[in-house]
ChimeraX commands (.cxc) that place a marker at each C-alpha (Angstrom):
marker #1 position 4.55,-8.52,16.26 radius 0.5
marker #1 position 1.71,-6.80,17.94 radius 0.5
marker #1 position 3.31,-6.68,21.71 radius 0.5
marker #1 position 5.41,-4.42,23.17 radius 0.5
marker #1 position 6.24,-5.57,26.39 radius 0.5
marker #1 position 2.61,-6.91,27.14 radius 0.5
marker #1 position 1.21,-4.00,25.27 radius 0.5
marker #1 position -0.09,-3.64,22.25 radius 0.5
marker #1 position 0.85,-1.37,19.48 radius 0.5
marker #1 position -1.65,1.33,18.23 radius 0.5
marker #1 position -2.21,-0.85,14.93 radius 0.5
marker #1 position -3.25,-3.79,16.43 radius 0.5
marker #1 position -5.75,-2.06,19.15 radius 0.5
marker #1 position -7.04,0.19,15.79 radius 0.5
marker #1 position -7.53,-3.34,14.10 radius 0.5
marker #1 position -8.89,-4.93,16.84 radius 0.5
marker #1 position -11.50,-2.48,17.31 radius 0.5
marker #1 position -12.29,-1.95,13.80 radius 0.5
marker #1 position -13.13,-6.12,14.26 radius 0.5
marker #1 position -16.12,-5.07,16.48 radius 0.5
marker #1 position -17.83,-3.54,13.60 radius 0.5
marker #1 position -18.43,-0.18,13.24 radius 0.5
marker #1 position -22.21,-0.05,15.00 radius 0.5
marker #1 position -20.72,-2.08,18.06 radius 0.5
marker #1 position -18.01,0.46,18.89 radius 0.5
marker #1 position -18.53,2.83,22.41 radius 0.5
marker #1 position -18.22,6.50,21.60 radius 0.5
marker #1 position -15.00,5.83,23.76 radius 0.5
marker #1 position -13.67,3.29,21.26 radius 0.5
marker #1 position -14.56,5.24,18.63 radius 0.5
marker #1 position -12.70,8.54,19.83 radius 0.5
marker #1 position -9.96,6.17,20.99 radius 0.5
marker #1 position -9.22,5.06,16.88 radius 0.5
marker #1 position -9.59,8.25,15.55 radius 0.5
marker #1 position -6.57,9.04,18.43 radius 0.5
marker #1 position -5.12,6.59,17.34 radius 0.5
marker #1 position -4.83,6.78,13.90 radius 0.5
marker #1 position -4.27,10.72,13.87 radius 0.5
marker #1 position -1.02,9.29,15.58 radius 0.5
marker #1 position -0.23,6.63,13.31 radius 0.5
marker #1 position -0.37,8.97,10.66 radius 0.5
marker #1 position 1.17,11.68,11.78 radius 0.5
marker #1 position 3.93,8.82,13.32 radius 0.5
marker #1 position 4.76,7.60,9.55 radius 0.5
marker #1 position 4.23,11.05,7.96 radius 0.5
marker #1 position 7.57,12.35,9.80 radius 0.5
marker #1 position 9.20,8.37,9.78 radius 0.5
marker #1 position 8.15,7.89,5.99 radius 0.5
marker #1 position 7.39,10.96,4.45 radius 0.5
marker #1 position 6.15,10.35,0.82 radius 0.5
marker #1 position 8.09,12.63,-2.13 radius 0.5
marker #1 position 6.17,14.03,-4.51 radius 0.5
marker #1 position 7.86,14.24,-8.30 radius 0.5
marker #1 position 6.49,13.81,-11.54 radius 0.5
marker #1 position 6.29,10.41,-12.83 radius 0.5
marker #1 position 8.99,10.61,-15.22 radius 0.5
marker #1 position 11.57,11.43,-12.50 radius 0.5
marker #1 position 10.03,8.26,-9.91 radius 0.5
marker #1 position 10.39,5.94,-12.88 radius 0.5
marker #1 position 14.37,6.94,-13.28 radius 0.5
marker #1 position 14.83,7.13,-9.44 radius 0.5
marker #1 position 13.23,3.25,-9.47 radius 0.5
marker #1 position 15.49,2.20,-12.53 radius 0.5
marker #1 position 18.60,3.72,-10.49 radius 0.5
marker #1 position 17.75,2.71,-7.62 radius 0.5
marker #1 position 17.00,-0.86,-8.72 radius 0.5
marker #1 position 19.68,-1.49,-11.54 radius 0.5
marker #1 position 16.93,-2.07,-13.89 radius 0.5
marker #1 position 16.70,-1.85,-17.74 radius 0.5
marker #1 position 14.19,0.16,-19.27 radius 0.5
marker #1 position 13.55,-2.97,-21.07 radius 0.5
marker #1 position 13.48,-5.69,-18.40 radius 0.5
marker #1 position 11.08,-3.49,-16.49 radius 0.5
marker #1 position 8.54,-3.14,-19.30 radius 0.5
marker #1 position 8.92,-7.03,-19.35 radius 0.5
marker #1 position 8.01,-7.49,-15.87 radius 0.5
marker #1 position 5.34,-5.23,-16.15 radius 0.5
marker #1 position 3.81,-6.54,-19.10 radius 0.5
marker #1 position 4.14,-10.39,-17.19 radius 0.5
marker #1 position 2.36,-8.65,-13.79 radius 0.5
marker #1 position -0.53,-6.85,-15.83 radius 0.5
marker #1 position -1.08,-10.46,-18.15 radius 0.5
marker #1 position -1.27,-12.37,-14.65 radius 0.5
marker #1 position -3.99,-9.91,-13.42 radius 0.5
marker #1 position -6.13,-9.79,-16.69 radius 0.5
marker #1 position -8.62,-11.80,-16.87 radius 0.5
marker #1 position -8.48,-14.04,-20.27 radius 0.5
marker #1 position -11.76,-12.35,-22.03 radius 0.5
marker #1 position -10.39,-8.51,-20.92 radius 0.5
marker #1 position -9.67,-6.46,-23.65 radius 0.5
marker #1 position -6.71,-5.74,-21.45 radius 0.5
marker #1 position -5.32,-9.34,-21.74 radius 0.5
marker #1 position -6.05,-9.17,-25.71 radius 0.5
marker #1 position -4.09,-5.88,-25.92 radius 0.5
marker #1 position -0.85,-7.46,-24.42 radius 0.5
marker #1 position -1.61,-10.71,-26.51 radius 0.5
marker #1 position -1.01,-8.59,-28.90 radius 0.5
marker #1 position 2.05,-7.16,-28.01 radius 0.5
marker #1 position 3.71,-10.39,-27.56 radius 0.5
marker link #1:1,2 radius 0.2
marker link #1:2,3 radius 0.2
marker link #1:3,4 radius 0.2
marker link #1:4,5 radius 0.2
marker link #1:5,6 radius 0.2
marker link #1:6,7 radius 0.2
marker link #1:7,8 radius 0.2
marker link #1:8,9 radius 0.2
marker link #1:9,10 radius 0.2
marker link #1:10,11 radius 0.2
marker link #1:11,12 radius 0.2
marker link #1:12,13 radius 0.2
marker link #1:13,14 radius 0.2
marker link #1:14,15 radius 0.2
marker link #1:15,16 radius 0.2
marker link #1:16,17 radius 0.2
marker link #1:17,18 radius 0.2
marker link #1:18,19 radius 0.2
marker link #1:19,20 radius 0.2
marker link #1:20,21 radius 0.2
marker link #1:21,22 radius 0.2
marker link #1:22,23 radius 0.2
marker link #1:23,24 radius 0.2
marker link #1:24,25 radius 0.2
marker link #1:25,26 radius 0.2
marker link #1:26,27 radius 0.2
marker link #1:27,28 radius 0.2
marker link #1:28,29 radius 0.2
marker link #1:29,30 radius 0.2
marker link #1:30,31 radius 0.2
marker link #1:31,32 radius 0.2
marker link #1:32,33 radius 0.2
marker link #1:33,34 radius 0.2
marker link #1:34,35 radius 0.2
marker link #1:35,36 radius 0.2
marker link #1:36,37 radius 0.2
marker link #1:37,38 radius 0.2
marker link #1:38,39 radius 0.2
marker link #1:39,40 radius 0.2
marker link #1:40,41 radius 0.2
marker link #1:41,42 radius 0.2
marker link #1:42,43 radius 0.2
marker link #1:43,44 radius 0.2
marker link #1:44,45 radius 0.2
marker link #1:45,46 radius 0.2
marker link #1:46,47 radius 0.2
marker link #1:47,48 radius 0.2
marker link #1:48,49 radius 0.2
marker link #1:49,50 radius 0.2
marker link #1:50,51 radius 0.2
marker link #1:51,52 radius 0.2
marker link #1:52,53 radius 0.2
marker link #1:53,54 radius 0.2
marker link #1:54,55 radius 0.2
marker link #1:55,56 radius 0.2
marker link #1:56,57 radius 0.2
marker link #1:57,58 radius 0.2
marker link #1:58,59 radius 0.2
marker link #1:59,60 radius 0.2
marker link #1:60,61 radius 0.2
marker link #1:61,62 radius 0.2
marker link #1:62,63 radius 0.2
marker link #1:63,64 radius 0.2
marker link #1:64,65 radius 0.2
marker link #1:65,66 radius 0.2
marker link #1:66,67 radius 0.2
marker link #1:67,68 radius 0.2
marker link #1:68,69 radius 0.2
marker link #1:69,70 radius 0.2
marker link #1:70,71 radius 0.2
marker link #1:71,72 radius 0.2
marker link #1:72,73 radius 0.2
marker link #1:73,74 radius 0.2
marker link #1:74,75 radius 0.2
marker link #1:75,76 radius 0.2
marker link #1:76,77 radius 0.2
marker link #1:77,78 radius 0.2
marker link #1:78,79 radius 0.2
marker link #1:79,80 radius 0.2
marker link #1:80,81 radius 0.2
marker link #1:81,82 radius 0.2
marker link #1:82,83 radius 0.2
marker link #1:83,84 radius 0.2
marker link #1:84,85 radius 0.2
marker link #1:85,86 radius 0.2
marker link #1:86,87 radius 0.2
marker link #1:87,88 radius 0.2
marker link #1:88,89 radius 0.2
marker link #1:89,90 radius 0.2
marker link #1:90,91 radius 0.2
marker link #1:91,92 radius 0.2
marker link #1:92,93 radius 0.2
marker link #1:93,94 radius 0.2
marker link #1:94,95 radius 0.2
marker link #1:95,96 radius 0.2
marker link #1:96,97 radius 0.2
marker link #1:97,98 radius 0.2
marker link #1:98,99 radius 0.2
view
């Protein structure tokens, strides 16, 4: 939900704005999103900070973390990446192959 007690939360004004197009902003509007969004990112930098591993180790934090099998999640990738192939890709042929 956008309002805050008839406000609106920086998101929604930074959306709002960026709905005016970029050539129809006021220099006001325009210093008022890059406000804006320096505080919405430094907002979820400190909420959400992102950790930075090698691949290896964010692969067995997500198979802890998720109770999942080495094997089931190579199955539900392979179903995700068949679903987003198109059927001529050599992508698609590769995992038709697999199967």
């Amino acid at each position: 939900m956008a309002e805050n007690g008839g406000r609106k939360r920086p998101p929604a004004v930074i959306e709002d704005l960026l709905d005016k197009g970029e050539d129809n902003l006021t220099p006001e509007e325009d210093a008022l999103i890059e406000l804006l969004a320096g505080l919405v990112h430094d907002f979820e930098a400190a909420r959400y900070p992102i950790v930075k591993g090698a691949a290896h180790e964010m692969v067995a934090f997500l198979l802890a973390e998720h109770e999942e099998a080495q094997r089931s999640l190579a199955r539900n990738w392979l179903k995700a990446e068949s679903r987003t192939c198109s059927p001529g890709s050599v992508k698609s042929a590769r995992i038709r192959q697999r199967s």
